[in-house]
N, CA, C and O atoms as a GROMACS GRO file, in nm:
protein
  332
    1UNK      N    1   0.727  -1.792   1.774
    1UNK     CA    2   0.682  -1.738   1.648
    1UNK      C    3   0.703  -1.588   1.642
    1UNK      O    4   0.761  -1.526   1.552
    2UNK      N    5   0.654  -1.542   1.741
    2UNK     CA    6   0.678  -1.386   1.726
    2UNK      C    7   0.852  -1.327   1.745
    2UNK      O    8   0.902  -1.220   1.712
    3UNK      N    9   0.914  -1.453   1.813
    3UNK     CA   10   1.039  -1.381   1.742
    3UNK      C   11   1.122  -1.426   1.668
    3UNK      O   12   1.241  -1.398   1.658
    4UNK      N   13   1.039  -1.520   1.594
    4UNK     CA   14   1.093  -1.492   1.404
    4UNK      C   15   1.056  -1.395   1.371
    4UNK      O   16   1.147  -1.319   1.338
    5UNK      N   17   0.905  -1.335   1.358
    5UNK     CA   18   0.878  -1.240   1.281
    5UNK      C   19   0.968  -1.106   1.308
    5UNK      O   20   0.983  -1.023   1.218
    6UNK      N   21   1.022  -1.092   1.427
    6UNK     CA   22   1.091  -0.966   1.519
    6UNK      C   23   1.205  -1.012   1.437
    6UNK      O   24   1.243  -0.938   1.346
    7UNK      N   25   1.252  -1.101   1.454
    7UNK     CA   26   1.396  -1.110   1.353
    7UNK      C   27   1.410  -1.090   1.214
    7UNK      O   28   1.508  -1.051   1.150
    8UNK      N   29   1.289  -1.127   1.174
    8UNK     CA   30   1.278  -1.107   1.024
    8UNK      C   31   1.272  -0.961   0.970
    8UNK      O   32   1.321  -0.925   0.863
    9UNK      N   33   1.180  -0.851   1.091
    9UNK     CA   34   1.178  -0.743   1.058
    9UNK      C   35   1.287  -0.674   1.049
    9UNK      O   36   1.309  -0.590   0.963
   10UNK      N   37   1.382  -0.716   1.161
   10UNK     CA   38   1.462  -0.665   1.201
   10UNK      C   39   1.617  -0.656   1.062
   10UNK      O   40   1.698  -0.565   1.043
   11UNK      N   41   1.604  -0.798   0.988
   11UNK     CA   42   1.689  -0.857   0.866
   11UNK      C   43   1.615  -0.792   0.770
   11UNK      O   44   1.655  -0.820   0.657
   12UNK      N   45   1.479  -0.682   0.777
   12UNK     CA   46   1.440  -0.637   0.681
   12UNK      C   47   1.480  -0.490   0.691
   12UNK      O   48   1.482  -0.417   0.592
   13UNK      N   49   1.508  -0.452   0.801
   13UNK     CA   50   1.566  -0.320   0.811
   13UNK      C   51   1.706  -0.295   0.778
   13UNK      O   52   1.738  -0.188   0.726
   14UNK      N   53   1.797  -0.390   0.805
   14UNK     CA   54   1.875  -0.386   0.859
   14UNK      C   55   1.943  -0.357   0.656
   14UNK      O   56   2.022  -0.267   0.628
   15UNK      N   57   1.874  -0.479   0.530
   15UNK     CA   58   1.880  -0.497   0.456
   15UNK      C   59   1.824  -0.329   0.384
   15UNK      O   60   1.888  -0.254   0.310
   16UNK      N   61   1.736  -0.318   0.419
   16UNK     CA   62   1.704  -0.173   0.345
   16UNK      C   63   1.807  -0.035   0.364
   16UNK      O   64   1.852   0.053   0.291
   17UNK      N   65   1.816  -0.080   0.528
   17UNK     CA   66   1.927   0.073   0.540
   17UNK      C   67   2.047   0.044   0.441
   17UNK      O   68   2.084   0.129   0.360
   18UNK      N   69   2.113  -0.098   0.452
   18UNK     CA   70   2.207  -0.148   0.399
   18UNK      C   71   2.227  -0.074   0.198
   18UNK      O   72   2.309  -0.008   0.135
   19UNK      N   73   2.101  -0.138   0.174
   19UNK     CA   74   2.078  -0.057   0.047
   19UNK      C   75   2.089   0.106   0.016
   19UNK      O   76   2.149   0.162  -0.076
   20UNK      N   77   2.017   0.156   0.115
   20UNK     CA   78   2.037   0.315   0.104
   20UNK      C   79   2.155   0.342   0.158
   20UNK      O   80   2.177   0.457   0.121
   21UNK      N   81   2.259   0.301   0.233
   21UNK     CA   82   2.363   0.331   0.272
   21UNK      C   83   2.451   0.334   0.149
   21UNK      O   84   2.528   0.425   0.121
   22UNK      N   85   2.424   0.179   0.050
   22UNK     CA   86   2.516   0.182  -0.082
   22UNK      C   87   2.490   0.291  -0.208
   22UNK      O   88   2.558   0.292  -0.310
   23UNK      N   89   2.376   0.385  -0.181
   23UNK     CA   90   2.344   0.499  -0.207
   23UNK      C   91   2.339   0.612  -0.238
   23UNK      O   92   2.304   0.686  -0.329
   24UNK      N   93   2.395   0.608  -0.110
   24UNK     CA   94   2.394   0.747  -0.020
   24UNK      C   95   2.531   0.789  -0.065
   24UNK      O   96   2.635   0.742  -0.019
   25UNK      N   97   2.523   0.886  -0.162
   25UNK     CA   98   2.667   0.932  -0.203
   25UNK      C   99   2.713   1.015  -0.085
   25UNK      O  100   2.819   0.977  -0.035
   26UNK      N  101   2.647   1.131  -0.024
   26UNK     CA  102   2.703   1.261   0.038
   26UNK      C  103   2.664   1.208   0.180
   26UNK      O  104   2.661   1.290   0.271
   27UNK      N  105   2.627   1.056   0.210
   27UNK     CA  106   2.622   1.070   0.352
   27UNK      C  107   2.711   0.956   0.388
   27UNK      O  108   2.747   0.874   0.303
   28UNK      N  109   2.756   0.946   0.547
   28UNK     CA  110   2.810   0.807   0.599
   28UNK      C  111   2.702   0.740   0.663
   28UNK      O  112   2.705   0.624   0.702
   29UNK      N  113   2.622   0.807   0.672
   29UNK     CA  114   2.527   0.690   0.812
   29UNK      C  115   2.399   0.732   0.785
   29UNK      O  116   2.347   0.842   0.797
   30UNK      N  117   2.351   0.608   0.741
   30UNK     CA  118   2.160   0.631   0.726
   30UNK      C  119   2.076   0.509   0.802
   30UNK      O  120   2.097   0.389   0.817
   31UNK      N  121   1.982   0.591   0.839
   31UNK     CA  122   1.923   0.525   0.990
   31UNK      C  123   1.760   0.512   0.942
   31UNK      O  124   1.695   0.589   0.871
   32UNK      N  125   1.717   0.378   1.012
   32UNK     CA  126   1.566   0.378   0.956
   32UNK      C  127   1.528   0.333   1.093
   32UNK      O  128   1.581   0.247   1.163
   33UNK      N  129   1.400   0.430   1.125
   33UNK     CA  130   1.315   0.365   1.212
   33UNK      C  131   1.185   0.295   1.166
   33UNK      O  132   1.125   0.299   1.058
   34UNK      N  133   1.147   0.202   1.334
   34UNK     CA  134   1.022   0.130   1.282
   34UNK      C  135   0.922   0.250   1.284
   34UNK      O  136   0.938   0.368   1.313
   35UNK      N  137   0.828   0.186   1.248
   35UNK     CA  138   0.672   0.261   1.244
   35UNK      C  139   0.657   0.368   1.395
   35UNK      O  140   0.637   0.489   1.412
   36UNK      N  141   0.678   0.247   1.488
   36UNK     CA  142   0.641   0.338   1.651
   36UNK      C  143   0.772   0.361   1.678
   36UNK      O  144   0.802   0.364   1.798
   37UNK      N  145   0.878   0.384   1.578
   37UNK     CA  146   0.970   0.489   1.669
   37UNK      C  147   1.068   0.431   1.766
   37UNK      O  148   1.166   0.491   1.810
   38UNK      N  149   1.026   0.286   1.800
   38UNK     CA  150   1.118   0.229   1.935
   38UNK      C  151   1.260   0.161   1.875
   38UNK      O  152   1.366   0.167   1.939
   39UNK      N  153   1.249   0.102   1.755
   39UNK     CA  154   1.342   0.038   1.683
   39UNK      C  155   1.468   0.149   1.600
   39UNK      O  156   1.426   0.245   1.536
   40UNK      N  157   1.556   0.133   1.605
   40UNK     CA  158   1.586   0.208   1.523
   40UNK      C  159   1.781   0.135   1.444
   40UNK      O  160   1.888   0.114   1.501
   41UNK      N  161   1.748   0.124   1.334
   41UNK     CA  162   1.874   0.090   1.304
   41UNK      C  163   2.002   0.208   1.201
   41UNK      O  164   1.973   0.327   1.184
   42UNK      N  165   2.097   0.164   1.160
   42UNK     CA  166   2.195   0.224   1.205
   42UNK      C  167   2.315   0.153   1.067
   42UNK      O  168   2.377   0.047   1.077
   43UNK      N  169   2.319   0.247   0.950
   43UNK     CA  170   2.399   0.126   0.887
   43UNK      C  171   2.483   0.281   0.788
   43UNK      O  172   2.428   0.372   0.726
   44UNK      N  173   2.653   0.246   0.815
   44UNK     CA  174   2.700   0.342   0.816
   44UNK      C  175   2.862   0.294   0.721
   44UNK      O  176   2.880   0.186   0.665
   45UNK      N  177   2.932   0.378   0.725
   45UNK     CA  178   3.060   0.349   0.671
   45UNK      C  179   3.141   0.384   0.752
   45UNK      O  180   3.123   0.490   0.812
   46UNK      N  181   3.265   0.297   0.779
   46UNK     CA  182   3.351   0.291   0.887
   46UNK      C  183   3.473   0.221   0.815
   46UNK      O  184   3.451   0.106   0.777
   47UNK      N  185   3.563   0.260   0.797
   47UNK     CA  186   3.701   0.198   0.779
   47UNK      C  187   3.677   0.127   0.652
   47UNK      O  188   3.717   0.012   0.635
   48UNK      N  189   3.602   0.202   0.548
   48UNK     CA  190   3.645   0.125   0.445
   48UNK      C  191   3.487   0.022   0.446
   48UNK      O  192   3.465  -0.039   0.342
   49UNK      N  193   3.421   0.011   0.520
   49UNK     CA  194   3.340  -0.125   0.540
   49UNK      C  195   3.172  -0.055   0.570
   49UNK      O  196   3.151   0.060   0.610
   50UNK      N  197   3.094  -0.130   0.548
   50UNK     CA  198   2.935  -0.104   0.598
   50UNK      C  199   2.998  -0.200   0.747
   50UNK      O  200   3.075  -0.296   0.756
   51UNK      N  201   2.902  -0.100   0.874
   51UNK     CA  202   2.843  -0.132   0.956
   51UNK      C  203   2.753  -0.122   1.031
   51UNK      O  204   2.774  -0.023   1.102
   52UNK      N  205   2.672  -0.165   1.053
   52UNK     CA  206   2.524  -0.161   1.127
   52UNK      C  207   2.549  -0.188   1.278
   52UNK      O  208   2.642  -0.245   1.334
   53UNK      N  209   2.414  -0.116   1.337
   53UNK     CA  210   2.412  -0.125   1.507
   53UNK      C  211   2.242  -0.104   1.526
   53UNK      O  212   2.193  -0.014   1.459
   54UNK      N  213   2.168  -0.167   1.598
   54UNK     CA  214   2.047  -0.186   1.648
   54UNK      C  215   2.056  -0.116   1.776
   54UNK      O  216   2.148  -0.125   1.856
   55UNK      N  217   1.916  -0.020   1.792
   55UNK     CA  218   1.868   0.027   1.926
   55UNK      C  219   1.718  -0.010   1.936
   55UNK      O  220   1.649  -0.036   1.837
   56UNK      N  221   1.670  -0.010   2.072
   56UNK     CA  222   1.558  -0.018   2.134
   56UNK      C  223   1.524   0.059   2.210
   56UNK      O  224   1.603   0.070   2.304
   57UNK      N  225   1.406   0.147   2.216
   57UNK     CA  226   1.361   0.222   2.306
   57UNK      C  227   1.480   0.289   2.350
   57UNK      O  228   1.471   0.329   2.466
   58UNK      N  229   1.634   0.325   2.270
   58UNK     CA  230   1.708   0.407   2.301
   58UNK      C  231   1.806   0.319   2.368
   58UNK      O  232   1.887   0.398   2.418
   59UNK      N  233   1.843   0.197   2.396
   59UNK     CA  234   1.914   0.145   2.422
   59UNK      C  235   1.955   0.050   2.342
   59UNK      O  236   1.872  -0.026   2.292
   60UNK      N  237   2.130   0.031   2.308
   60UNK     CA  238   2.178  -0.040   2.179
   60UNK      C  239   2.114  -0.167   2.235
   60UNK      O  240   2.083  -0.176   2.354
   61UNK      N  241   2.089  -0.286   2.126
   61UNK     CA  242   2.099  -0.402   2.152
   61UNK      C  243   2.201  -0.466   2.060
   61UNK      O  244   2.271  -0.554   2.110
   62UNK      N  245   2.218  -0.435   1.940
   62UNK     CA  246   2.372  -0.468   1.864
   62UNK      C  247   2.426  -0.322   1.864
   62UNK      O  248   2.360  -0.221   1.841
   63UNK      N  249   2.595  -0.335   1.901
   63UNK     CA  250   2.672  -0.280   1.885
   63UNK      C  251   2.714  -0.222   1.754
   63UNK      O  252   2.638  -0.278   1.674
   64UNK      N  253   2.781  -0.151   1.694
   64UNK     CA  254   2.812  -0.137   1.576
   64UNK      C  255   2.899  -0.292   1.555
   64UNK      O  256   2.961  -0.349   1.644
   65UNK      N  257   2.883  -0.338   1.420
   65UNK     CA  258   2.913  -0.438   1.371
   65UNK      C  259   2.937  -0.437   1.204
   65UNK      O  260   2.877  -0.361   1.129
   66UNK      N  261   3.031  -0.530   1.164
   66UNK     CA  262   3.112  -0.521   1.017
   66UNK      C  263   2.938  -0.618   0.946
   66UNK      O  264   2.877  -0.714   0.994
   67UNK      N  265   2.918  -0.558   0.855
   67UNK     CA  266   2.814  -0.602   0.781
   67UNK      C  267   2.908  -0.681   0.661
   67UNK      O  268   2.993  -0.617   0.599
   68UNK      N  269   2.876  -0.876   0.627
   68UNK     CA  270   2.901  -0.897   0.557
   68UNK      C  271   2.814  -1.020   0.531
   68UNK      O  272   2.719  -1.070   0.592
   69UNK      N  273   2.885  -1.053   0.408
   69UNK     CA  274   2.778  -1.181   0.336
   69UNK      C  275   2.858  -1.273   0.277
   69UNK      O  276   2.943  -1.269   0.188
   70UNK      N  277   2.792  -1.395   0.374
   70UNK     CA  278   2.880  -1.512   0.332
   70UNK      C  279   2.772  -1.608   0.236
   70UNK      O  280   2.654  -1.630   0.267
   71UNK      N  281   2.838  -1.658   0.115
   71UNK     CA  282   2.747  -1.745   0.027
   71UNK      C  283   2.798  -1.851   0.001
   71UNK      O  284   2.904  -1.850  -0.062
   72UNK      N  285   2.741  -1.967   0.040
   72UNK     CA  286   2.747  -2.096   0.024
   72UNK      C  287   2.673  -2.152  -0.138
   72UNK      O  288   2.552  -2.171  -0.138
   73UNK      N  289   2.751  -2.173  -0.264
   73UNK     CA  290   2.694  -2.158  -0.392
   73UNK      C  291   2.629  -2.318  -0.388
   73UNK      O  292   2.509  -2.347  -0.382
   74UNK      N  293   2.747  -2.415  -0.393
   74UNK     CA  294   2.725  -2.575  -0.460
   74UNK      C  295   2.776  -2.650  -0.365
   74UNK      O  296   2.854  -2.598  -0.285
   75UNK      N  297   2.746  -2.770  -0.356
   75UNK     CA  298   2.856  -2.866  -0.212
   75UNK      C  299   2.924  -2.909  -0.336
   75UNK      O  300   2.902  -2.960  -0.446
   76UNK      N  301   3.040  -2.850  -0.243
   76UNK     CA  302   3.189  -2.869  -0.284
   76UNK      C  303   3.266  -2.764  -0.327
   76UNK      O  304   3.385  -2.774  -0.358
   77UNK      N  305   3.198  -2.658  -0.330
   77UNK     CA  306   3.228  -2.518  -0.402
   77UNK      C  307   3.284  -2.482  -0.297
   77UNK      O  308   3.282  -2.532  -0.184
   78UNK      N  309   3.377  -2.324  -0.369
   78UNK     CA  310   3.432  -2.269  -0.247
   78UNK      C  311   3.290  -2.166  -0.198
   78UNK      O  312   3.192  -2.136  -0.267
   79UNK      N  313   3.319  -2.131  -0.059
   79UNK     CA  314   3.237  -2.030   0.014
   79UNK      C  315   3.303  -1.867  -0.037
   79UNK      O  316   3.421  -1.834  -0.046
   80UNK      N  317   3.192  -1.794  -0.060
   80UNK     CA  318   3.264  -1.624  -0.130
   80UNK      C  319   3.184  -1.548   0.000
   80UNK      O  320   3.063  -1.524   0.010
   81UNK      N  321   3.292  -1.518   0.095
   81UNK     CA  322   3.261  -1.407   0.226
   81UNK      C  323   3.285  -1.243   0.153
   81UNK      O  324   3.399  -1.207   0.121
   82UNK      N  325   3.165  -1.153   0.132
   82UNK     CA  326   3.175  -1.044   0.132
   82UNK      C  327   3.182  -0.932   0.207
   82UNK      O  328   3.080  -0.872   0.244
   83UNK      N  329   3.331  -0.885   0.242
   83UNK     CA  330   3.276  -0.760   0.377
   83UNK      C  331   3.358  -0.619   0.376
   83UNK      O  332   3.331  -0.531   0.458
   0.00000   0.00000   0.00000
């Protein structure tokens, strides 16, 4: 249970920087930490693309990575991958 909720927070950060990154006119990289400081994510522009990277207590746990979104609409529909 507790690490859904850790994942969930984590898909809630990850989603907010994501937003302020689409934003952020004059910057490439905007970073949100948790409350205590140990979390910290990482969501930036790189080649054209958003990518995000997760740290802990100062050590990465995701790498920088291509942020995208895949949507599954209707069965039988096509799938629309955004990245």
């Amino acid at each position: 249970m507790r690490t859904c909720c850790s994942a969930r927070r984590i898909a809630l950060g990850v989603t907010c920087a994501t937003l302020m990154a689409t934003t952020a006119s004059a910057q490439d990289q905007v970073r949100v930490a948790s409350p205590d400081g140990r979390t910290d994510v990482a969501v930036e522009i790189r080649e054209g693309g958003l990518h995000y990277s997760l740290q802990r207590d100062g050590r990465a746990v995701l790498l920088p990575s291509q942020l995208g979104l895949e949507v599954e609409t209707a069965e039988g529909a096509e799938t629309t991958v955004m990245q």
